[in-house]
C-alpha positions as CSV (number, residue, x, y, z in Angstrom):
1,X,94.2,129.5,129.8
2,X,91.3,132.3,130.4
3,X,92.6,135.8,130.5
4,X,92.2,137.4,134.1
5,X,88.9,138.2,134.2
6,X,86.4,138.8,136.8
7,X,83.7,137.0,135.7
8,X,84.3,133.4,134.0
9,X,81.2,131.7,134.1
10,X,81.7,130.0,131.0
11,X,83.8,127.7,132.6
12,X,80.6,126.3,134.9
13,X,79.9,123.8,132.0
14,X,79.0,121.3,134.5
15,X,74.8,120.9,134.7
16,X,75.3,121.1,138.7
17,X,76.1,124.6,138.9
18,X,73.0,126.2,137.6
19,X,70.7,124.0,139.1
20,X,72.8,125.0,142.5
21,X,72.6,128.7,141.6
22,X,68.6,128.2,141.0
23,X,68.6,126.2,144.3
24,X,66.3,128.5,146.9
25,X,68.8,127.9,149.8
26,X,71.7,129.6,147.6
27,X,69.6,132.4,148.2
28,X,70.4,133.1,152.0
29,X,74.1,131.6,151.8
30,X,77.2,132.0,149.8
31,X,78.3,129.4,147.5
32,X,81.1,128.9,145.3
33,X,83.2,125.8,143.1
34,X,86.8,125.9,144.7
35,X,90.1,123.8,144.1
36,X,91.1,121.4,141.4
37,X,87.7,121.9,139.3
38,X,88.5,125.2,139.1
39,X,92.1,124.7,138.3
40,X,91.6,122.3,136.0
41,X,88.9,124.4,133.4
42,X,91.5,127.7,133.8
43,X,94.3,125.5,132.4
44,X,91.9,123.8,129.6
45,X,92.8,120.6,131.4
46,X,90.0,117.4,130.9
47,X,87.2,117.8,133.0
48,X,87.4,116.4,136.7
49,X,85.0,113.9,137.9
50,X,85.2,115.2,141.5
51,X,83.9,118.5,142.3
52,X,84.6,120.9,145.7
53,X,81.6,122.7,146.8
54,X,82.0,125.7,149.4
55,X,79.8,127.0,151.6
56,X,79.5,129.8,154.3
57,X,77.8,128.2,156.4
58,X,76.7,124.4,157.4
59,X,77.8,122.4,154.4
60,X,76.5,119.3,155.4
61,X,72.9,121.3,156.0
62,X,73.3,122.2,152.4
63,X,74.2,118.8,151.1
64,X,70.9,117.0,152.6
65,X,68.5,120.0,151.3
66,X,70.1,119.8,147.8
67,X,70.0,115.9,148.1
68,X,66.6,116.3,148.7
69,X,65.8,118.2,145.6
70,X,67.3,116.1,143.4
71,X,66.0,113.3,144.6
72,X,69.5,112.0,145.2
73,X,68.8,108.7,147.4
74,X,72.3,108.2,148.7
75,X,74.0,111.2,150.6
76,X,77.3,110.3,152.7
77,X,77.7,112.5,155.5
78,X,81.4,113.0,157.3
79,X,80.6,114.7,160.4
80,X,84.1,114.4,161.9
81,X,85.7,116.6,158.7
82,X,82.1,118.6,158.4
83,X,81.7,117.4,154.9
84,X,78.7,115.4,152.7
85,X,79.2,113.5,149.7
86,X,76.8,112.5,146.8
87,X,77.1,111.3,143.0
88,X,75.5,113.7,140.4
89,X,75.1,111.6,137.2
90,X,79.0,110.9,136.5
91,X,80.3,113.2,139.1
92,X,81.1,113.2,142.5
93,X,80.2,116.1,144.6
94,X,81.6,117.2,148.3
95,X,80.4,120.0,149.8
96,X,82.1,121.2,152.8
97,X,81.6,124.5,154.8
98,X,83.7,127.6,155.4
99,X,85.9,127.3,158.0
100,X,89.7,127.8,159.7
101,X,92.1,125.6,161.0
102,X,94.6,125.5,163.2
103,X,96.9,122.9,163.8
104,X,99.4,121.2,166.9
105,X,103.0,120.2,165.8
106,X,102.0,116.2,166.4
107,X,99.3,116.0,164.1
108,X,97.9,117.4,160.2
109,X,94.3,117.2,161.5
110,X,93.6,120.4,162.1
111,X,91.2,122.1,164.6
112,X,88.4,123.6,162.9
113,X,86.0,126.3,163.2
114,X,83.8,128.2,160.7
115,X,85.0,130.6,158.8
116,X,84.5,133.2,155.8
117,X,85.4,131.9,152.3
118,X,88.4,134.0,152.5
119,X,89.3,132.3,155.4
120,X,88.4,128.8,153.7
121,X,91.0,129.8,151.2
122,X,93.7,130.9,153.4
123,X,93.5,126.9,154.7
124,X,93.7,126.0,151.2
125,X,97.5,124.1,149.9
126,X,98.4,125.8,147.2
127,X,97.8,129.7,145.4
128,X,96.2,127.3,142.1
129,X,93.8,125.1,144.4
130,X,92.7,128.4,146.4
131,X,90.6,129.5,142.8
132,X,86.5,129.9,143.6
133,X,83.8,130.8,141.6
134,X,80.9,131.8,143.3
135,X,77.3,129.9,142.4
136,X,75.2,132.4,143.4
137,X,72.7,134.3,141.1
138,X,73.8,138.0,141.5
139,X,77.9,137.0,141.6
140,X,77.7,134.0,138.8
141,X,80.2,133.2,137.6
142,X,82.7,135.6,139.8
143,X,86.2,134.5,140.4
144,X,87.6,135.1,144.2
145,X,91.4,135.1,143.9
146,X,92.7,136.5,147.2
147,X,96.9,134.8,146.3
148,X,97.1,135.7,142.6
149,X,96.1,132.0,141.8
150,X,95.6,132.9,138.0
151,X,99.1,134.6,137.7
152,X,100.6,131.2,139.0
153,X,98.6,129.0,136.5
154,X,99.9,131.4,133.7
155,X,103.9,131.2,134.9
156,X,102.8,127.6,135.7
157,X,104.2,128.2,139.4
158,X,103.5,126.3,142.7
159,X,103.1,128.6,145.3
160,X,101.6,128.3,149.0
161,X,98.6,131.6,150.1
162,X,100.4,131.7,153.5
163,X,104.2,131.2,154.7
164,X,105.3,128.2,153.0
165,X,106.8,126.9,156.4
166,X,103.3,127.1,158.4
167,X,101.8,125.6,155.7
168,X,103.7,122.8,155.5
169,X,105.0,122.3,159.0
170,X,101.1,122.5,159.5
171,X,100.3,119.4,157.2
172,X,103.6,118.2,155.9
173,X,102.0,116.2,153.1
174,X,101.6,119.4,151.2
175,X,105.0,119.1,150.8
176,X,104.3,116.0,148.5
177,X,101.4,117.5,147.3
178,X,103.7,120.5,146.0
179,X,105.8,118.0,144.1
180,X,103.2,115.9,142.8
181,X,101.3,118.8,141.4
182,X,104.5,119.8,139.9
183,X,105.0,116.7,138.4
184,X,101.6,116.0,137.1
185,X,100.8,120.0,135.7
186,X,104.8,120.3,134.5
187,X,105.0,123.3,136.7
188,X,107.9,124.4,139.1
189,X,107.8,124.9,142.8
190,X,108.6,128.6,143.9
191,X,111.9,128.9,145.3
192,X,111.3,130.1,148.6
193,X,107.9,126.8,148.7
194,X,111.2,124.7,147.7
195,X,113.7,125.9,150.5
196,X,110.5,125.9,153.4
197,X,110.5,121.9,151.6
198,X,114.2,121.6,152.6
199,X,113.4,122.9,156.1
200,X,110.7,121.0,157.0
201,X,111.6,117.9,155.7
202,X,111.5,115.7,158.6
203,X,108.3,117.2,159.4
204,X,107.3,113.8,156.8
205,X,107.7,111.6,159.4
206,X,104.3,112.3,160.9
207,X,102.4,111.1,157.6
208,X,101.3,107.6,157.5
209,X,103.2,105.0,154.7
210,X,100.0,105.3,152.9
211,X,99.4,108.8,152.6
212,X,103.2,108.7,151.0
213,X,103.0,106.0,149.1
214,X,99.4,107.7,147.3
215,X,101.4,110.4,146.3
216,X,104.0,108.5,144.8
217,X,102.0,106.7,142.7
218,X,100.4,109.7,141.3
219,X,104.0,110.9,140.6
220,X,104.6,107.6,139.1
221,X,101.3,108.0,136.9
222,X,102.4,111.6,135.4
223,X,103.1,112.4,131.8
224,X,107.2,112.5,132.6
225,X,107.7,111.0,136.3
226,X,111.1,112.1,136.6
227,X,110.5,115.5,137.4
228,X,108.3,114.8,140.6
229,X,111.2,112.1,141.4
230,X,114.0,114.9,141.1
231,X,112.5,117.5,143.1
232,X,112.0,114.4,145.6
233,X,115.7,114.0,145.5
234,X,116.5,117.6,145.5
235,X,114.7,118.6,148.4
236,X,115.7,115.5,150.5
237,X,112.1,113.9,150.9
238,X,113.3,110.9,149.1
239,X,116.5,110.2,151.4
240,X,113.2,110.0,154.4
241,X,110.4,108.3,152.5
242,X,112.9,106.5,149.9
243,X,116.3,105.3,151.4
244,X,117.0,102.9,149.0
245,X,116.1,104.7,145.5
246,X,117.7,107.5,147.3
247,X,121.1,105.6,147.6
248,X,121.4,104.7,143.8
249,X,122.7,108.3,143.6
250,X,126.2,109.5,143.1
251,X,128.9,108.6,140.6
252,X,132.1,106.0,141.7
253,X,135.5,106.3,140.4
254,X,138.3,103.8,140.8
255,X,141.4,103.5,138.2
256,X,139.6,106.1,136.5
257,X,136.9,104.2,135.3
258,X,133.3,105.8,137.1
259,X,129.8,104.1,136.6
260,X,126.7,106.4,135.8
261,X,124.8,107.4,138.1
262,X,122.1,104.8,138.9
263,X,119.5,107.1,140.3
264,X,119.4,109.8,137.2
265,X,119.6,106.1,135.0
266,X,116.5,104.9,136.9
267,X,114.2,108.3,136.3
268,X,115.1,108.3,133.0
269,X,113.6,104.5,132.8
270,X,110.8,105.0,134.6
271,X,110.4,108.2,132.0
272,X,110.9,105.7,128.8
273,X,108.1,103.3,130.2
274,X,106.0,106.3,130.8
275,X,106.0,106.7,127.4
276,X,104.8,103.3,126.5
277,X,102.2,102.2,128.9
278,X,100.2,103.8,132.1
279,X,100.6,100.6,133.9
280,X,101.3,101.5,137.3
281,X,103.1,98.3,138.2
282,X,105.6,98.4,135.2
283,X,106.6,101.7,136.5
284,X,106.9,100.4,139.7
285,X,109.3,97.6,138.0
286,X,111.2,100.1,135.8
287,X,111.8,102.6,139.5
288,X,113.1,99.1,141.5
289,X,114.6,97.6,138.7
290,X,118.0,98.5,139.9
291,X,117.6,98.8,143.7
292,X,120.1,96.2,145.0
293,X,122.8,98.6,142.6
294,X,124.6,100.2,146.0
295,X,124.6,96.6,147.5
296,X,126.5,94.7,144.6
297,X,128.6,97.1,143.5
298,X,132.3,95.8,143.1
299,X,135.1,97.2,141.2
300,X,137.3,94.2,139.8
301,X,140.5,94.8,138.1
302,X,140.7,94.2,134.6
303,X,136.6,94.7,134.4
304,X,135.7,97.4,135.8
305,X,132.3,98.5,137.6
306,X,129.9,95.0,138.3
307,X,126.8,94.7,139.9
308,X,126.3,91.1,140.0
309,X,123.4,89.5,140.8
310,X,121.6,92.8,141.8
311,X,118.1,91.7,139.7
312,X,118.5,88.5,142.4
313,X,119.3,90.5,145.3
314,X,116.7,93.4,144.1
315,X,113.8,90.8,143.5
316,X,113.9,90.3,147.3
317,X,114.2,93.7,148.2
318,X,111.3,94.4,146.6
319,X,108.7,92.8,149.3
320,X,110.5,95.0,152.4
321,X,109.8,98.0,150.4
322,X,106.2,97.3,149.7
323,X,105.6,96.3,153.3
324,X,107.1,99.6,154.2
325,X,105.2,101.3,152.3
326,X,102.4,99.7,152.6
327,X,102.0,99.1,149.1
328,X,99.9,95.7,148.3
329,X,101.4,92.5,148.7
330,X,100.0,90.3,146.7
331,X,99.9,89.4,142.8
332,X,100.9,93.3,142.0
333,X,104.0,93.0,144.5
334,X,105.0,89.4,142.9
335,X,104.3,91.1,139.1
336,X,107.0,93.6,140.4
337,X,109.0,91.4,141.8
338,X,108.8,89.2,138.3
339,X,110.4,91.6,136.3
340,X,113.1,92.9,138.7
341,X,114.8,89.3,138.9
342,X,113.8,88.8,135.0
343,X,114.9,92.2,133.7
344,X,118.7,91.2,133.1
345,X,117.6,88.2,130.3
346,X,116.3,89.8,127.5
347,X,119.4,92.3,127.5
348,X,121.4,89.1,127.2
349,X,119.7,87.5,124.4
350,X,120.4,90.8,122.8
351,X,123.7,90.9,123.6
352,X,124.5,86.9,122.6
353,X,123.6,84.7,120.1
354,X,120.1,83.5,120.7
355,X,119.0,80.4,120.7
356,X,115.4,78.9,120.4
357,X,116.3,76.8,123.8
358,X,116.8,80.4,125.6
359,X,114.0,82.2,124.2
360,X,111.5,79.4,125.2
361,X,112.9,80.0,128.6
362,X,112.2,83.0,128.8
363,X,109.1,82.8,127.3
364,X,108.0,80.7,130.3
365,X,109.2,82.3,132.5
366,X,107.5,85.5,131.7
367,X,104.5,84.0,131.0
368,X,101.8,86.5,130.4
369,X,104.2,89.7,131.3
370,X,106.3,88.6,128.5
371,X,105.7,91.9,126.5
372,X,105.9,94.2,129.4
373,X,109.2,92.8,130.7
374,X,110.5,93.7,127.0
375,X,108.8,96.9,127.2
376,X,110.6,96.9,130.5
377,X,114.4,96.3,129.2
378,X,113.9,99.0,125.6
379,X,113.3,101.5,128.2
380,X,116.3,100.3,130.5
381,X,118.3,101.3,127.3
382,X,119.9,105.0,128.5
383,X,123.1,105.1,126.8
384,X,124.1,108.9,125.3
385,X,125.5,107.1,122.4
386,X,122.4,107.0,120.2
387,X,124.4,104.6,117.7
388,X,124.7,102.0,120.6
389,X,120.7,102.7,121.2
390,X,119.7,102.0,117.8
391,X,121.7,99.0,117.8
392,X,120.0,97.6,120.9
393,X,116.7,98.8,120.0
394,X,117.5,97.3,116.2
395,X,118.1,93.5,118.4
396,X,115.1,93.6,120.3
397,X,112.9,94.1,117.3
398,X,114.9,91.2,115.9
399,X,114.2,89.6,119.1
400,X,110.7,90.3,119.2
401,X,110.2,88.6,116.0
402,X,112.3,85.2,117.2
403,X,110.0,85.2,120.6
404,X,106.8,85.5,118.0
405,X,107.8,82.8,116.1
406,X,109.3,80.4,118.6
407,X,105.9,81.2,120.3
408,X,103.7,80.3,117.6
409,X,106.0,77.0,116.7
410,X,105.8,75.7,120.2
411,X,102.8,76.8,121.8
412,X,104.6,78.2,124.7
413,X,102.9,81.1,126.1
414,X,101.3,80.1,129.3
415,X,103.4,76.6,129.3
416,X,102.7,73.7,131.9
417,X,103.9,70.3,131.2
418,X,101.9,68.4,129.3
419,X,102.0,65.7,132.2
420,X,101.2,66.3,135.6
421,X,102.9,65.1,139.1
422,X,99.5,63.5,139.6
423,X,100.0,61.4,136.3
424,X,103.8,60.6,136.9
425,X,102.8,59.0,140.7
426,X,99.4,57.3,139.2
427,X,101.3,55.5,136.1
428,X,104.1,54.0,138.2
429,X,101.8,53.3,141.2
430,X,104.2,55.6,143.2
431,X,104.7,58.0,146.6
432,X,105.2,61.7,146.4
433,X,108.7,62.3,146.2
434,X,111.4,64.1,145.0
435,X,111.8,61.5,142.2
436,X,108.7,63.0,140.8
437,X,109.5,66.2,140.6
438,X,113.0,65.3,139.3
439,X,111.0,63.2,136.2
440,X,108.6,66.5,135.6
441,X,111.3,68.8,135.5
442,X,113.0,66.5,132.9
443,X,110.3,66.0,130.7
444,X,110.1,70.1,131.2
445,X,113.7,70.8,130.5
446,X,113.4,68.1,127.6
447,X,110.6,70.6,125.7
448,X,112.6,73.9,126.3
449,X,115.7,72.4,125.3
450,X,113.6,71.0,121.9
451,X,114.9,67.4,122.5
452,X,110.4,66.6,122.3
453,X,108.0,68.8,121.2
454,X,105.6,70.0,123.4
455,X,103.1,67.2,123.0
456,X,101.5,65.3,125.4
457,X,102.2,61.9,123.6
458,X,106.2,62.4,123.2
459,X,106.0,63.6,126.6
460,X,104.7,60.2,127.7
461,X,107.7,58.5,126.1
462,X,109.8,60.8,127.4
463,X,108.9,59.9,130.9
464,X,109.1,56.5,130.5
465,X,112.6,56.5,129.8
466,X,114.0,59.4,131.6
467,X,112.2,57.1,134.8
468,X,113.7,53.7,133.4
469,X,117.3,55.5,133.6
470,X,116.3,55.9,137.7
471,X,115.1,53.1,138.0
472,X,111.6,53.0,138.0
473,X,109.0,51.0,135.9
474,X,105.7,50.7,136.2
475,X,104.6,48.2,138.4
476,X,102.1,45.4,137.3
C-alpha cells in the first residue's frame, strides 16, 4: 500500500484523468477521483472498471461538456440522484456533484443539496471509500483525506467519517455494506461501527429484499465467505434478513451425546466451495444445503442426533427463501434446489458399497451438475479428524473414477430413454395413459439397473415384453 503521502498521482494510471485535468472546464471547478477507485489502487487491488468522479459544482453540467469532447455519443443522465453516466473505452464513468444529505427516519434516500467536497465526503459510508484525489492541474495528484482513510487501509479497518449510529440509522444498508467490505477486503469492522450495527439492527427492515439479497451475494462471492456470514451472525442482521440460516445455530445435548453446530458447519462449506469454484449458485447450494436441519432434528435412543430427510424437506424450502428474497426463480433456483435434495447421495455411495446400478442413478439424476454436486459434498466434508477427511476425500476420488467409467461404458450423461411416450402409444395404436408411463419408466429402470444396455434396439424388445406382461400387444 502507498506510504501517506500528499501527493499520489502515480496511482491516476487510468487515460481519463489527464485528459480530465487538460479539460478547459476543470479550470473554473474542482475535480477529484473518490471512493472505491481510489481505495482499490491504495491497496494494490486489480483495477476497477467503474470510476466516481466529484465535482463542486453541477456534475451532470460537467458530464455533457466532457461528453462532448470526447465525442462520447451516449451519456445517461440521472436527474433525480444529480448524477451522469458514460463508458470511456472499458470503463464506466459517473460523475456526480458535491453535495449533503440529510435524511428522515422512513427512508435511505436522502435530501440533497450542494455541497463542498468535504461535505461530499462527510456523506460518504466508510473512512476507506471517503479517499479523493483531486484532477485538477495545480493540485494533481493530491490526496484529500479529512477521516484518516489511509490509516484504516493500513490496519485494514472499517470505520464510518461520522457517528456510526447516524450513519447507519441514516441508510441502514451501510450496515451490510460494512460487513461486505469486511468480507470481500479481509478487514475488521471497528468496534464501536460493530456495536452502532448491534443497535441499529432493525433499522434493516426499511431496505428492500433486493438491496439485501445484492449484498449477500457479494459476500457469497468473497475469497473466504464465512467471515462476512459470521459478522452477519454476530451482529444479529442474519436473525432479520436470514431466519432460517440463522436457526442452524447452537449445539444440542441429550444423553450426553451433542451434534455440531450446523451454522459454523455450513460457513465452513460454503468456505470449502469457495475454494473450488466462483459459481455463485453452488455457493448458494453449499449455504442451503442444510436448511431444513432445525426442522428434522430428532434424538432417537440408541442412535443418537438424526436429521432425516432434511435434503427433502430443505429442497422445498429453498423456493420460499428465494421468493423472499427475491432472488430468481427460475433454472438458477431449481439448480439450487437440485443439489439440496441430491447432496445426501454421493456421501452414501461413499459410505457403502457402490454399485454400477447406483452410480448410473445418480448420474442421471445429476445430469449436467454432476461434477458440481460432487464438488458440492468434498466440501460438505468438515470433520476435525483429518484421518476421517482423507478417508472420505480418498472414496470420492475412487468414486469419481467409477462415475467416469460407468459414464463412458453406458453413455449416460444427459440420459433420456431411448424410446419415447410418443413411440410406446404409436406402436401399440394406444391412448395416453398411465400404462405408458408405467412401460417408459420400465424400460428406464431396466437400463440403470443394467438388465439392457442403453440401446435403442434392446430397448424395443424390452418394451414389447415388459407390455405383453400388462397385457398389451400391438394391435393389427
Amino acid at each position: 500500500m502507498v506510504k501517506n503521502s500528499n501527493n499520489i498521482s502515480e496511482l491516476l494510471t487510468h487515460k481519463i484523468f489527464k485528459l480530465i485535468r487538460d479539460f478547459d472546464e476543470t479550470d473554473n471547478t474542482e475535480v477529484y477521483v473518490i471512493g472505491g477507485y481510489v481505495r482499490d489502487k491504495l491497496l494494490k487491488r486489480a483495477d476497477k472498471k467503474d470510476i466516481d468522479i466529484v465535482v463542486k459544482g453541477n456534475g451532470i453540467e460537467f458530464a455533457q461538456k466532457l461528453a462532448n469532447k470526447l465525442k462520447i455519443k451516449k451519456l445517461s443522465i440521472y436527474k433525480t440522484y444529480g448524477t451522469a453516466m458514460f463508458q470511456f473505452e472499458d470503463t464506466e464513468l459517473e460523475f456526480v456533484g458535491a453535495r449533503k444529505e440529510s435524511y428522515s427516519p422512513e427512508s435511505r434516500n436522502p435530501k440533497v443539496e450542494q455541497g463542498s467536497i468535504e461535505d461530499d465526503q462527510k456523506r460518504r459510508d466508510f473512512t476507506i471509500n471517503a479517499l479523493a484525489i483531486s484532477l485538477n492541474k495545480e493540485t494533481y495528484g493530491e490526496i484529500t483525506d479529512p477521516f484518516n482513510g489511509i490509516e484504516d487501509l493500513h490496519y485494514r479497518t472499517i470505520r464510518t467519517p461520522l457517528d456510526p449510529d447516524i450513519t447507519f440509522s441514516d441508510d441502514p444498508l451501510r450496515m451490510m455494506r460494512a460487513i461486505r467490505f469486511a468480507s470481500q477486503l479481509d478487514f475488521i469492522v471497528d468496534d464501536e461501527c460493530f456495536e452502532a450495527i448491534k443497535r441499529n439492527k432493525h433499522r434493516i427492515e426499511i431496505i428492500s429484499a433486493e438491496r439485501i439479497h445484492t449484498e449477500l451475494n457479494k459476500i457469497l462471492l468473497s475469497k473466504q465467505p464465512s467471515i462476512g456470514l459470521k459478522l452477519l451472525f454476530d451482529s444479529e442482521l442474519l436473525e432479520i434478513i436470514f431466519p432460517e440460516l440463522y436457526n442452524l445455530a447452537g449445539v444440542s445435548t441429550q444423553a450426553g451425546v451433542k451434534h455440531k453446530d450446523n451454522f459454523l458447519h455450513t460457513i465452513q462449506v460454503v468456505d470449502n466451495v469457495a475454494e473450488n469454484s466462483d459459481n455463485l449458485w453452488l455457493r448458494w447450494a453449499a449455504l442451503l444445503h442444510d436448511i431444513a436441519k432445525p426442522k428434522t432434528k430428532k434424538y432417537v435412543e440408541g442412535i443418537g442426533w438424526t436429521f432425516h430427510a432434511h435434503n427433502f424437506i430443505g429442497q422445498k424450502m429453498v423456493p420460499e427463501i428465494f421468493a423472499r428474497l427475491k432472488l430468481p426463480l427460475n433454472e438458477k433456483m431449481k439448480y439450487v434446489q437440485k443439489l439440496v435434495d441430491l447432496h445426501m447421495r454421493p456421501i452414501a455411495l461413499v459410505e457403502d458399497e457402490v454399485t454400477d446400478s447406483a452410480i448410473r442413478r445418480l448420474i442421471v439424476d445429476a445430469g449436467e451438475d454432476l461434477d458440481d454436486l460432487l464438488t458440492l459434498c468434498e466440501a460438505d466434508i468438515t470433520s476435525k479428524n483429518e484421518k476421517k477427511v482423507k478417508q472420505y476425500l480418498t472414496n470420492f476420488k475412487a468414486l469419481r473414477q467409477k462415475i467416469v467409467e460407468v459414464e463412458e461404458r453406458d453413455s449416460l450423461r444427459n440420459f433420456q430413454p431411448p424410446i419415447s411416450g410418443d413411440e410406446i402409444i404409436s406402436y401399440f395404436n394406444i391412448e395416453p395413459s398411465r400404462t405408458v408411463g408405467i412401460i417408459k419408466n420400465a424400460i428406464k429402470d431396466a437400463i440403470l439397473d443394467g438388465e439392457i444396455p442403453n440401446d435403442k434396439e434392446k430397448a424395443w424388445e424390452y418394451m414389447i415384453s415388459k407390455a405383453k406382461s400388462l397385457g398389451i400387444e400391438k394391435q393389427k
